[in-house]
N, C-alpha and C positions, 0 to 999 in steps of 0.2 A: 504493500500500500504506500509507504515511504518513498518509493521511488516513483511512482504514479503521481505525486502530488502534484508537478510542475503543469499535468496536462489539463489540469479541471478550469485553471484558470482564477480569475480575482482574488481575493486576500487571503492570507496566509497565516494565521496567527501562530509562532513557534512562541508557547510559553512555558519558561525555563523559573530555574527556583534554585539558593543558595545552592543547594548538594545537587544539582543535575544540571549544568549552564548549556546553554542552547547556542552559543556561539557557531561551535563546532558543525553540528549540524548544519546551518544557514552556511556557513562557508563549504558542506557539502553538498548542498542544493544548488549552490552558486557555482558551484564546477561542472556539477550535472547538466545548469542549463549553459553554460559557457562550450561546454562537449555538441550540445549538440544546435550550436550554432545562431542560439538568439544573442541578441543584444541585452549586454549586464550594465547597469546601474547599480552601484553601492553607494547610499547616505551615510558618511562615517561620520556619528557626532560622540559614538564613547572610546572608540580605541582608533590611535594612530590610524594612517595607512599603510606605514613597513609593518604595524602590528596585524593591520586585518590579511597583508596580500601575504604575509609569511606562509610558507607549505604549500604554497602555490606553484608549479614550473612557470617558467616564462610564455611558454606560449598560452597558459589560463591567463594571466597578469596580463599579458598584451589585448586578450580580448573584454578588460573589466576597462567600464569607466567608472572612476573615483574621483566620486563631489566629499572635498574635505572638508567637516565643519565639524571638524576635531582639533586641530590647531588655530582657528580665530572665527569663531561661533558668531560672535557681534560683527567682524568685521572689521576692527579696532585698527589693525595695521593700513587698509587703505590702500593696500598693492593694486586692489581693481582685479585681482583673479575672485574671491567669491561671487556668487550669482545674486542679482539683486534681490531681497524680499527672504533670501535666507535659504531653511530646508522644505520652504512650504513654496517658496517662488521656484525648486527647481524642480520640483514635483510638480507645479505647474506648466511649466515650461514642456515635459514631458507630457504631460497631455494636449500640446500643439504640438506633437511629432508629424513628418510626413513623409515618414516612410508608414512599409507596412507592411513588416515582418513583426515575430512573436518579441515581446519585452519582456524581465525582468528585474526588478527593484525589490534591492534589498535595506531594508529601512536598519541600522545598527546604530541605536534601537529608538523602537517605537514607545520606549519605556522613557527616554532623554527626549524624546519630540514631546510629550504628553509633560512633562517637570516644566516646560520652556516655551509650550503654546496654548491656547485657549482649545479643550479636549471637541468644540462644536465643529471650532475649525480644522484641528486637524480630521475630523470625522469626515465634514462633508467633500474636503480635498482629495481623502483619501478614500471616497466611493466616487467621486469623478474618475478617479485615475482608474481604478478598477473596473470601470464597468464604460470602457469603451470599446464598446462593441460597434458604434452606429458609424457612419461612410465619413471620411472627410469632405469640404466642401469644392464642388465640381466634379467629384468622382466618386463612380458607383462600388470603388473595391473596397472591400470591407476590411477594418482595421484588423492587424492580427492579436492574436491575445496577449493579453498584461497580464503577467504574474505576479503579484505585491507578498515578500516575504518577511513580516513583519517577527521583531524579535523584541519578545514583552516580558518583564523581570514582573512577573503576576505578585511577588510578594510586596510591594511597592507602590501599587494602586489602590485605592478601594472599591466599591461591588461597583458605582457608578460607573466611571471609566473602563472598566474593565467587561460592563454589562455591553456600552455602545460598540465596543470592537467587537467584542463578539456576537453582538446583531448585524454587523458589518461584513463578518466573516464568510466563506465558503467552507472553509475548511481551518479547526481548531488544531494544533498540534498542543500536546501537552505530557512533557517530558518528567519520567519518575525512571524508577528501577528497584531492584531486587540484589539482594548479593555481589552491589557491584557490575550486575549486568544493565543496560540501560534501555528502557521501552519508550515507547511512543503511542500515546492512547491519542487516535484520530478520528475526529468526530468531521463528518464530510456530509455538507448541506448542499443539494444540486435541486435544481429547478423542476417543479411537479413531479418530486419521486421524495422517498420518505428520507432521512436522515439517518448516516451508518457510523455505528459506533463500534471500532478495531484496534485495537491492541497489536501493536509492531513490535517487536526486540531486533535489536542493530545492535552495532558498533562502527564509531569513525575510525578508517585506519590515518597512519599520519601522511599520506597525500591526500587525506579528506574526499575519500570514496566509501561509499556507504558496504557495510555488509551487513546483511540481514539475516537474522537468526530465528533459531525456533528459542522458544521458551524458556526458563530451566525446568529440570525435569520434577518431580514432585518427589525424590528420594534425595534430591539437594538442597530442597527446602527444609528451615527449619520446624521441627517438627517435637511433639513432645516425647519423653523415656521414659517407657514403659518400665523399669525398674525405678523410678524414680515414684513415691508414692506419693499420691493425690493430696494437696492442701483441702484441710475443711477449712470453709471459710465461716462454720458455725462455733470454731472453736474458740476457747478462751474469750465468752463474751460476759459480759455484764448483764446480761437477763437472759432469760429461757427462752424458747423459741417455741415450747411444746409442755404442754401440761400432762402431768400423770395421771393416773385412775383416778386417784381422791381428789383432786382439785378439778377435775370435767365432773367427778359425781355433785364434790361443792357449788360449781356452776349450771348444773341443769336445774341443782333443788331451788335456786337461790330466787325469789320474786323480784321481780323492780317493780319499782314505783306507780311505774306507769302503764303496769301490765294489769287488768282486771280480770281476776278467774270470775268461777261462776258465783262460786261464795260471796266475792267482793259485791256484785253484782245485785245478787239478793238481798243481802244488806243493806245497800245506798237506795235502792228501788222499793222493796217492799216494807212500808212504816210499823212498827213493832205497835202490839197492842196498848204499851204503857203509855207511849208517844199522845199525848194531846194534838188534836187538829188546829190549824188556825182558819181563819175569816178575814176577809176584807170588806167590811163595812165603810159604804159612801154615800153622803148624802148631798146633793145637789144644790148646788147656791142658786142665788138669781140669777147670776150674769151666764151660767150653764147654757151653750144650746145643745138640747135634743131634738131638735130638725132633721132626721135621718136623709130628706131630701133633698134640704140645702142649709148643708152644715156651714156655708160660709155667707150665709148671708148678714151676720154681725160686720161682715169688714167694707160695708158701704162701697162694695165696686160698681 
């Protein structure tokens, strides 16, 4: 599935975490499409660019173009090599292309663009770019596909930002592992068809070519020892957990309060013969109406 990504087209989200960095990966996605002949874009705004092209041969590094806004972000020195309007104006620019072969952009990272831009506008810039599909103007050929591989440090956002990229997304990548082996759980959104949720294991080798693997096996996993014997976790506690014979017989006999048998019942209801009756005696003043048929006619309406 891993190696499949490049073909679905629109954003990419590689989201990496302290213990499993996503670098690596994106720089072997970035070989893969450089192999097979699109056009590379890389946004470098966290590592150098001797840091990003390293492990690269020369002939990957001759076919990348590298927008540096790793060494003077603002712009500060004024040489007139940055692109006007930043990482957002050459992302723009890139959506007036005219050719129309397949792209690639690699955003490093989409985690630094979101610290240093308003998250609406990197959002709506970054569904322009992805989803140019429609003709350029005066010609009927259709643009060929953008690939946006976006690389997002998910521990460093909150559910907000994090929720709009991946409404944004085609395809999630989201990198964990086991024992030191490294997976890829790919959640892959395509157009009127349901949403597929796969589990990859790989490894980068060091010229940043993917190898893909099966799983570990369930006897390399950790697992419990059967000679080791079972914690109770009802031991050594501060109350009982379970009543014994004489304490469920003290609780069946025991009445509450507010429980009435039939005894009680007969008691409160039927009045004992020593019991005196009482009476309510009333006698009628003046101002009394007993008019049954218009008992309100004292209130002058």
């Amino acid at each position: 599935m891993l190696d499949s990504l490049l073909a679905l087209g629109g954003l990419v989200l590689l989201r990496d975490s302290v213990e499993w960095e996503g670098r690596s990966l994106l720089k072997a996605l970035v070989k893969k499409s450089a192999l097979c002949g699109e056009q590379v874009h890389i946004l470098g705004c966290e590592v150098s660019e001797e840091e990003f092209r390293e492990g690269f041969d020369s002939d990957i590094n001759n076919r990348l173009v590298y927008h540096d806004f790793f060494r003077d972000p603002l712009n500060w020195s004024k040489t007139g090599e940055a692109l006007p309007g930043g990482p957002l104006g050459a992302l723009r620019a890139m959506c007036n292309r005219t050719d129309l072969g397949p792209v690639t952009i690699a955003l490093d990272s989409l985690s630094w663009l979101l610290l240093h831009l308003p998250c609406t506008t990197l959002c709506q810039t970054l569904h322009t770019v992805s989803h140019q599909d429609s003709c350029p103007p005066g010609d009927g050929s259709p643009v060929g596909k953008v690939h946006v591989l976006g690389l997002l440090h998910e521990e460093l956002h909150g559910p907000g930002p994090m929720g709009a990229l991946s409404s944004l997304a085609q395809t999630e990548v989201t990198l964990g592992g086991i024992m030191g082996q490294a997976s890829a759980r790919i959640l892959c959104r395509r157009p009127r068809q349901r949403p597929t949720d796969q589990t990859q294991w790989f490894s980068i080798l060091p010229d940043f070519s993917l190898d893909l693997q099966e799983g570990p096996s369930i006897e390399s996993q950790p697992h419990s020892d059967p000679h080791i014997p079972p914690v109770d976790p009802t031991a050594h506690l501060t109350f009982n957990l379970h009543l014994s014979k004489k304490e469920r017989e003290a609780r069946d006999n025991l009445t509450l309060p507010f429980q009435f048998s039939s005894e009680k019942q007969e008691a409160l209801l039927r009045p004992r013969p020593s019991q005196a009756t009482s009476h309510i005696f009333y006698e009628p003043d003046a101002y009394d109406d007993l008019d049954q048929e218009d008992p309100d006619d004292d209130l002058d309406i």
